[in-house]
N, C-alpha and C positions, 0 to 999 in steps of 0.2 A: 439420528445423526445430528448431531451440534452446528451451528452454524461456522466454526471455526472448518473442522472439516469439511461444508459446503464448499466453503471460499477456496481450501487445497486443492479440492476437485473440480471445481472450475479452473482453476490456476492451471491443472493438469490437462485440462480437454483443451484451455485456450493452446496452451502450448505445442498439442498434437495437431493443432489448427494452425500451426505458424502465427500465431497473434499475440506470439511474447517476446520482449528482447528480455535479456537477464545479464547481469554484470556491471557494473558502472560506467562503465564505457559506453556502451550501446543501450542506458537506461538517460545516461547523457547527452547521448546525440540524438536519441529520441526524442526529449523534451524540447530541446532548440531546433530542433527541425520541425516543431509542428504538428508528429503524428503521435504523439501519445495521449491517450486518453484516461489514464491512471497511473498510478509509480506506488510501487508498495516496497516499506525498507525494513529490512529486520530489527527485530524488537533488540537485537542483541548487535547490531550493526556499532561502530565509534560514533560517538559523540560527535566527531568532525565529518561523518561522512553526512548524520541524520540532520545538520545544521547547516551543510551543501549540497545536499536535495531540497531540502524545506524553503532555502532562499531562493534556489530555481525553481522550486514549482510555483510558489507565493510569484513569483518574476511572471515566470508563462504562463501564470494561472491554470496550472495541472492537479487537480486535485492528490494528493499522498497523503499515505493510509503506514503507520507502523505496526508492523506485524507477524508473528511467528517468528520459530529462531530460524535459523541461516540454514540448518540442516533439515528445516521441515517444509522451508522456501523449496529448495533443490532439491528434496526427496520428491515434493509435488509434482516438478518440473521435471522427472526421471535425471537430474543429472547430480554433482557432489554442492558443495553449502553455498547458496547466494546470498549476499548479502542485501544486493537490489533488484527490482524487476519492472518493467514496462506492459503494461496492455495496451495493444495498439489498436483493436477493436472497442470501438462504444458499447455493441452490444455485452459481450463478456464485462467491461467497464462495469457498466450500469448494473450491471447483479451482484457484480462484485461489492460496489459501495450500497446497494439496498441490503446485502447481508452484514457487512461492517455497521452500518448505521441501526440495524436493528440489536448488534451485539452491545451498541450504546448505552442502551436502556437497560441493558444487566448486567454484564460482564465488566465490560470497559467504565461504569458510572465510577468507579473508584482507580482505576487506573489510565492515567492521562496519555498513554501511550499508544492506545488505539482511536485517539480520537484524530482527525482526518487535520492536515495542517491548518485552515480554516480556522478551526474552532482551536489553536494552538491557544488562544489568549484566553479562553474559557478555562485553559488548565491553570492559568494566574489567577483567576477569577476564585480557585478554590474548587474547581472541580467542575463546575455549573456550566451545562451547556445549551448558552442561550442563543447561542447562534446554530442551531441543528433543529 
């Protein structure tokens, strides 16, 4: 199993755990309220939405992760295509972004889309992530 499908089935269990909002709205008042501990936006989300999550989580200093399309988000999550989603537990957080970060080093080294807002300016850089 690939680590892309790790990250869905965690996605899946958090959400049978009640430890996900999903939707922009409630991926939104999650981050200004304090209790999010991750934001992941689809790969295939607008331009405008992934440039108003990016500037509020870089604000709240929420880490966010681009990723999977909108239909593979929601199939995760048993429901139809999200575009955004919150974890609200650290503990799911935290595996979530050690499986993202190891996809770094293979998958994502060529594609700046997976790489976590943080290290946004690594993707100006030319790809190099020297802040990871």
């Amino acid at each position: 199993m690939d680590n892309k499908q790790k990250i869905l089935n965690l996605i899946g269990l958090a959400t049978k755990a009640g430890k996900i909002g999903s939707g922009e709205f409630m991926t939104e008042k999650s981050v200004k309220s304090g209790k999010a501990s991750l934001v992941i936006v689809s790969e295939e989300a607008s331009d405008n939405t992934k440039k108003m999550f990016t500037n509020m989580c870089t604000f709240y200093k929420v880490p966010i992760y681009f990723f999977a399309s909108k239909d593979e988000l929601g199939h995760a999550m048993g429901k139809e295509m999200r575009a955004s989603l919150v974890i609200i537990d650290n503990g799911f957080a935290k595996a979530v972004v050690k499986l993202m970060n190891t996809m770094v080093g293979s998958e994502c080294e060529n594609e700046p889309s997976h790489l976590p807002a943080c290290a946004v300016e690594c993707a100006q850089n030319g790809g190099k992530h020297e802040s990871i």
